[in-house]
N, C-alpha and C positions, 0 to 999 in steps of 0.2 A: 791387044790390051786384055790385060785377066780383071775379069771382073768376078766378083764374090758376094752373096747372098748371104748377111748377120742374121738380118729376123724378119720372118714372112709374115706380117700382121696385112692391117687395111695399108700403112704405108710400108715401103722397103728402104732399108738402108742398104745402100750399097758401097762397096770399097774396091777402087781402081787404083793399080800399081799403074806408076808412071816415071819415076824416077827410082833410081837407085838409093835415093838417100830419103824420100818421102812419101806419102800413101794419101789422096786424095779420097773423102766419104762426101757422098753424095742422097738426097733424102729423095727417093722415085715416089711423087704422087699420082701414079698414073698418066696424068694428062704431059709430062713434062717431070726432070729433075734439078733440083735446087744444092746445088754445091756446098757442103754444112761447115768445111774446115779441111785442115790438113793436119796428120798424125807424122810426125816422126818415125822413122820407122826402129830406130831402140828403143823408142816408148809405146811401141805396138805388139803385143801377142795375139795373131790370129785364135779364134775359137769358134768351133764349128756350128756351136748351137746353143742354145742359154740354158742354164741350170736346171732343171724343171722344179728345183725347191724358188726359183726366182720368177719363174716363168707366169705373171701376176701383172695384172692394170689398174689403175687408179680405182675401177669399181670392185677389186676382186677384195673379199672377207674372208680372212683362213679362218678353219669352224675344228679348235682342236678335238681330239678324240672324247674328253671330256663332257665336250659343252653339244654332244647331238642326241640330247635328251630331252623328251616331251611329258611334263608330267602337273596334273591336277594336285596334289596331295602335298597335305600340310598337316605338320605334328600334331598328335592330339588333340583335334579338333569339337572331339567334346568334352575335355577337361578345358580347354581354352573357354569354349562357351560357359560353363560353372563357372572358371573364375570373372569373366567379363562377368556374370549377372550379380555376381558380390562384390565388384568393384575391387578385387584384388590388383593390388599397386597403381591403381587410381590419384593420380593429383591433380590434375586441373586449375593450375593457378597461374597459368601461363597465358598470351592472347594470342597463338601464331593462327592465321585464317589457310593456310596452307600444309600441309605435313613436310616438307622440306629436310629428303633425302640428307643424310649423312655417313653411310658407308653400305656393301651389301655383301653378301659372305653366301657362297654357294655349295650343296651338302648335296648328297646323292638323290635326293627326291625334292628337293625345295629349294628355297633361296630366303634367306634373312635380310632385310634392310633393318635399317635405324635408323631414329628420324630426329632433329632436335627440336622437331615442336613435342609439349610434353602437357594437351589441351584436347585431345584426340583419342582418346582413349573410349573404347567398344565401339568408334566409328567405321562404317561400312566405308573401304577407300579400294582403289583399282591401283593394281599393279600391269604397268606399263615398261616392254622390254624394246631396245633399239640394239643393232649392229656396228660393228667395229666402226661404221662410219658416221654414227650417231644417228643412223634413220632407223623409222619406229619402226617394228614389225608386227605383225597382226598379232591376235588372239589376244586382247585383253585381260586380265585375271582379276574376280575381285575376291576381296579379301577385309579382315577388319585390323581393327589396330588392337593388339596385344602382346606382349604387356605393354605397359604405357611406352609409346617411341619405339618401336617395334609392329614392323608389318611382314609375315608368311607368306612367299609368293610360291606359285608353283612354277615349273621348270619352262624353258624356253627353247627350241634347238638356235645354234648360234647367238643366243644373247650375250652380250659382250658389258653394256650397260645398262639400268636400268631407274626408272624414277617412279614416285608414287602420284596419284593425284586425287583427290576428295569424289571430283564425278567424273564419269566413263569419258568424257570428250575436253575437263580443263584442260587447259595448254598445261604441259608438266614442265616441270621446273627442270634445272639442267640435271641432268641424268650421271649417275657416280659408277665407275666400275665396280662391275662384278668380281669378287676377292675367289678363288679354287680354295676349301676347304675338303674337296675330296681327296683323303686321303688312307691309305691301309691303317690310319694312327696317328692320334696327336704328336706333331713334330718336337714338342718340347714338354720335360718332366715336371719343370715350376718355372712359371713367368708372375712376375707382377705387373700391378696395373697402379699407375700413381695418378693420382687424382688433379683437376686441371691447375695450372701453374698463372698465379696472375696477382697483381697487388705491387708496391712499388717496392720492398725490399728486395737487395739485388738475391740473387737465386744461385749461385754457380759453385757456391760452397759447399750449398743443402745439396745440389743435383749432384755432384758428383760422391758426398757422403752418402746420401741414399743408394744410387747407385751400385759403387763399390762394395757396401756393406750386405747388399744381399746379391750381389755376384760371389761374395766369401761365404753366402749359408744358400748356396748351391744355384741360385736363379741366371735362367741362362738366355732370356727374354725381356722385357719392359716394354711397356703400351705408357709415354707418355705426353698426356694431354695438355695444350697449351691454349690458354684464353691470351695472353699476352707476358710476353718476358722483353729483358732489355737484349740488346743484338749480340754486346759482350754475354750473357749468359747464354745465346743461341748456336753462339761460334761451341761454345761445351757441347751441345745436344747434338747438332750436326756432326760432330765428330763422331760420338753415341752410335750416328745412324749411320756414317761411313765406315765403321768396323761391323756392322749387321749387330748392333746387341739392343739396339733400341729403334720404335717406329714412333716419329713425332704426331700425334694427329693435333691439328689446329682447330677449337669449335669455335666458330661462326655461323652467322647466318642472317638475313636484313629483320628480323624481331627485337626490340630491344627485351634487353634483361641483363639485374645487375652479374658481375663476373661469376659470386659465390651462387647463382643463381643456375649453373653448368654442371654440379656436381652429380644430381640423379643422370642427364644424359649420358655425361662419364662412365658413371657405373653399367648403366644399361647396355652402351654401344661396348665398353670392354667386356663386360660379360658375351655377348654375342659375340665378340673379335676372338674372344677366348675357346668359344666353341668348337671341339676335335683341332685346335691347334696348343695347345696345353692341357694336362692331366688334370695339374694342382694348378693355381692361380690365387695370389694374394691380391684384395682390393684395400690400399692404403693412398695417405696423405703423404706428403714430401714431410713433415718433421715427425713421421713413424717410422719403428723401425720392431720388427719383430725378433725379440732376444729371446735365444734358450736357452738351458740353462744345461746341468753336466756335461758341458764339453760337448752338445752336441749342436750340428746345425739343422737348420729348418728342413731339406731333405733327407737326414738322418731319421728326424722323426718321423717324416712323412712316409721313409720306408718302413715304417714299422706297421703301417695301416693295410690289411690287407684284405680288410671286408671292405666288400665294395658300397654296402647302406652309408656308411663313413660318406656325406658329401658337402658337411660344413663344417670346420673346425673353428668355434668361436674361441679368441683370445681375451682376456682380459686386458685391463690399460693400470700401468702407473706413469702420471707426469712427472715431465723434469721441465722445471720451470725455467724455461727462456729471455731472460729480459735485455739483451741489448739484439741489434742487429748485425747480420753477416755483411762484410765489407765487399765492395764492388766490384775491385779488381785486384787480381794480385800482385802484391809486390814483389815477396821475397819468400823463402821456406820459412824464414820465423812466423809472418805476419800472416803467412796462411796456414799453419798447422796450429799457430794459437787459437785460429777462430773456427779449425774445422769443428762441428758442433756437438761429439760425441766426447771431445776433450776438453771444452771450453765449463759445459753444464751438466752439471751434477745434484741440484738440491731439487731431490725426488720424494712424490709422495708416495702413499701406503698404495698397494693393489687394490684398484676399484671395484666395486660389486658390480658387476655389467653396466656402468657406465659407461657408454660411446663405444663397446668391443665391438672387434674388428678380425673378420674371416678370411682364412682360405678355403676355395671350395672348387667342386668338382664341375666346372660350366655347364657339359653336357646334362649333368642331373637336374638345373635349376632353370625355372620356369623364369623367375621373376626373381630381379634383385632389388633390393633397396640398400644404402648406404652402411651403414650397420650387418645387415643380415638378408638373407632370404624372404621373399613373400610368398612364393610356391615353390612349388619342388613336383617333379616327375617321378619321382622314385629315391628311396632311401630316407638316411633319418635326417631331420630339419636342421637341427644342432647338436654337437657333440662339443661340451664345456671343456676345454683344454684347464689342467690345474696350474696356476701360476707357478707351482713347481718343476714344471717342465718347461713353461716359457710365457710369456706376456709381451704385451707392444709396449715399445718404452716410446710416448710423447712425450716431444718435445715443445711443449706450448709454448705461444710467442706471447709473452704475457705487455709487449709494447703496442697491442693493438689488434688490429683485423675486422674481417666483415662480423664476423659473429661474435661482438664486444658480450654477449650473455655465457660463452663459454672462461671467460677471462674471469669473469665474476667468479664460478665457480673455486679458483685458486684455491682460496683457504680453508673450500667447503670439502676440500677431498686430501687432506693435513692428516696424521704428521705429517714432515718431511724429516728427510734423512740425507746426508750427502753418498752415493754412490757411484759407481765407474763401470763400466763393461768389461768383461773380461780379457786380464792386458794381453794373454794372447792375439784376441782377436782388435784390440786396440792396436799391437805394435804390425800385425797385418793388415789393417787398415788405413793405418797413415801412412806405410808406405805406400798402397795401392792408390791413395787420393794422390800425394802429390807426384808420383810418376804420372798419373795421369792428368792433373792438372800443369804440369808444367811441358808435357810432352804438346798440349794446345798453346799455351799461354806464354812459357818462359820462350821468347824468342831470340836466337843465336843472333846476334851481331855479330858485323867485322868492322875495321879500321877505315877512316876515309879513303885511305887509296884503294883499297882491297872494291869497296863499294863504288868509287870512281873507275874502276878496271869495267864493271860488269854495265855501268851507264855510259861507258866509250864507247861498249859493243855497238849501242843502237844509237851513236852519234850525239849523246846528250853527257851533262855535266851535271854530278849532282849535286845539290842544294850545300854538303857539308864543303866542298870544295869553294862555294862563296863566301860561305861564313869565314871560313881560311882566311 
C-alpha cells in the first residue's frame, strides 16, 4: 500500500492508493485513524506540499507590509490645541453619549476616524486598535476629538480595525476597518462628494443627472452618501459602485436625529475620505451642479491653478427654480429625458452675492470643514472668490418642499429671474450619457412566452405566461 503525507500539522492527512479507479484519505489523530472519504481519482491531483502564501490557521493574521508601523504622532498638535481652545468648528447640538466610529483612513504616521456623534468636540477619547480577527491589541492611544467628529490616532503594527471610546476601559463599540491611504499620491485629480440622499421624492433622475454631468467636467470619483432612498433608486447607485466610479456610504447610527440633521457629518467624514486620495474635491448637493463657462470644464480650469496656497475655490450660486417632482420609475426615452432636470428648468435667478457658495478644495490643506466653506486651514489661502464669469453652481431649488422650508422662502428674495439653458453642447452630451445609462440598469430586454418557457423548462418549471395562455 503507498501511503502519502498532505500536511504534517498536530493532525495528518493521509492518502492511500487502493484501487485503480479511487484514492481512500484518512485523518491520523495519533492514537488511531478515521476514514474522511473517497476521492475519484480524475478528480484528484496529487501536491506535494501547500502553497506557503496558504500555508495559514484559523488563528494566523497576515500583517501587510504597510500596516508594521508603530507610531505616537498626530498632525499638528499644537494648532489643533489653538483651535479646540476657540471652539473652532464646535456645534454641540446633538445628544450622542458615545463617539460612535464611522470610517478610519490610515496615512503614514497616523490614522484618522470619524465619528457621527457631532457633541464631542475637545473631549479627551481613547483610541482603541484590534486584529484581522476583531481581538483588541494592546497599547491604548489617547487622543481628543478634533475637529468636531474627527479623532487622530497614532499608528498600530497589525491594526486592521479600529474603534473609539470616551474612557480607557468602555466596552468600545463595533470597530470599522482601517481604509490604506498610504499612497506615493492622491489616486484621483477631482472626485466629488454629494451630500446625504433622503426625503420621499424619488431620486434616480437627480442621481444619475448629477452624476453624468460631472463625469463630462472631468470627475472620475463620487463619495455618495445615503441616509435613505427607495430600493428602485438603489438598483442606479449599486450599479455606480459595480463599474468603481462611486463608493455608497450609508450614515447610521442608534442616536436619533432628523435626516437633514447628517449633513455636517457628511461633509466631515468626506473631507477626511478625501484625504491623499484626491487633489481637487467638490462638496455639493444632489440638485447642484457646477457650470463653467467659455467652453471650458471644471478640470480645465482647475489646470490652470498652479500655486499651491490655492486650497479653496469658492463659487457663487444662481437658482433655477424647481417646482414639480422627478418621476419614480422609468418608463420610456420620452418620459425620461422630459423630466431629466437640466432640460426640464430653466427660470433662473441673478448670481447671488455669497449666498450658500459652495467649494472645491484641496483636503489635505484643510483642517476643518463646514458646509459652505472652510473653518481652518493648515496652510495656504482660506478662499479664493471664483468670478461668475468663469463659472458658478447652478441650484436647482426644489421649491415643492423639504427639511429647510426657510430656504424656499428665500425664492423671490434672490429675483430677477431669467429663463436660461446650459450649454447645448454639453446638453446634447448629457442626455445621451443619462439615458444609456439609465436604460442600460432599467430598460429591461424581454422575450416572447415561448422563448421565456424554454429557459423555465431548463429547471423543470412552467412559467406563469404560459397559464395565463
Amino acid at each position: 500500500m503507498l501511503v502519502r503525507r498532505i500536511v504534517s500539522l498536530r493532525r495528518k492527512w493521509i492518502v492511500s492508493d487502493e484501487t485503480d479507479s479511487a484514492t481512500e484519505v484518512y485523518l491520523d489523530l495519533g492514537g488511531g485513524t478515521i476514514q474522511m472519504g473517497r476521492l475519484q481519482k480524475e478528480n484528484f491531483t496529487f501536491v506535494e506540499e501547500e502553497d506557503p502564501s496558504f500555508a495559514m490557521t484559523s488563528e494566523t493574521c497576515r500583517v501587510e507590509s504597510w500596516n508594521k508601523v508603530h507610531s505616537d504622532r498626530i498632525p499638528s498638535p499644537s494648532l489643533h490645541d489653538y483651535w479646540i481652545k476657540n471652539d473652532t468648528s464646535r456645534k454641540d447640538y446633538l445628544y450622542h453619549t458615545t463617539p460612535s466610529p464611522l470610517a478610519a483612513f490610515v496615512h503614514p504616521e497616523h490614522i484618522t476616524v470619524t465619528l457621527t456623534a457631532e457633541n464631542m468636540f475637545g473631549k479627551k477619547v481613547h483610541c482603541r486598535y484590534f486584529d484581522c480577527k476583531r481581538k483588541e491589541l494592546d497599547n491604548v492611544f489617547e487622543s481628543v476629538v478634533f475637529p468636531e467628529s474627527t479623532v487622530y490616532c497614532g499608528r498600530r503594527v497589525g491594526a486592521k480595525y479600529i474603534s473609539i471610546t470616551e474612557g480607557k476601559y468602555d466596552v468600545p463599540e463595533t470597530p470599522v476597518p482601517i481604509q490604506n491611504r498610504i499612497t506615493n499620491g492622491p489616486q484621483h485629480y477631482f472626485t466629488v462628494c454629494m451630500s446625504p440622499l433622503y426625503g420621499e421624492e424619488p431620486k434616480f433622475v437627480q442621481i444619475v443627472d448629477f452624476i453624468e454631468y460631472h463625469k463630462l467636467q472631468g470627475a472620475t470619483f463620487f463619495h455618495i452618501y445615503i441616509r435613505n432612498v427607495s430600493a428602485y433608486d438603489r438598483i442606479l447607485l449599486d450599479d455606480y459602485v459595480r463599474t468603481g466610479e462611486i463608493e455608497v456610504i450609508v450614515l447610521n447610527d442608534h442616536y436619533w436625529r432628523a435626516d437633514y440633521m447628517w449633513h455636517m457629518a457628511q461633509i466631515n467624514d468626506c473631507h477626511m475620505r478625501s484625504v491623499n486620495f484626491a487633489k481637487w474635491t467638490a462638496l455639493l448637493d444632489i440638485d447642484e451642479r457646477i457650470e463653467m463657462k467659455k467652453d471650458w470644464r471644471i478640470v480645465d480650469f482647475l489646470d490652470t491653478i498652479t500655486n499651491p496656497n490655492i486650497i479653496n475655490l469658492q463659487f457663487k450660486v444662481q437658482w433655477v427654480l424647481k417646482d414639480t417632482l422627478s418621476p419614480a420609475r422609468f418608463e420610456n426615452d420620452k418620459q425620461f429625458l422630459d423630466n431629466l432636470v437640466f432640460r426640464k428648468f430653466h427660470n433662473t435667478s441673478r448670481v447671488q452675492d455669497w449666498l450658500q457658495p459652495k467649494s472645491i478644495i484641496r483636503p489635505e490643506s484643510i483642517a476643518a470643514m463646514e458646509i459652505h466653506k472652510p473653518t481652518a486651514i493648515y496652510k495656504g489661502l482660506a478662499k479664493i472668490y471664483v468670478s461668475s464669469i468663469l463659472g458658478v453652481i447652478r441650484h436647482y431649488r426644489n421649491v415643492e418642499g423639504g427639511a429647510l422650508v426657510n430656504n424656499n422662502k428665500r425664492a423671490q428674495e434672490v429675483g430677477p429671474y431669467s429663463t436660461t439653458d446650459i450649454d447645448p453642447n454639453v446638453r446634447f452630451k448629457l442626455s445621451d450619457a443619462c439615458i444609456r445609462r439609465v436604460k442600460q440598469v432599467y430598460d429591461t430586454v424581454t422575450y416572447p412566452c415561448d422563448k421565456m418557457q424554454e429557459m423555465y423548462h431548463h429547471h423543470g418549471l412552467n412559467h406563469p405566461c404560459t397559464l395565463q395562455k
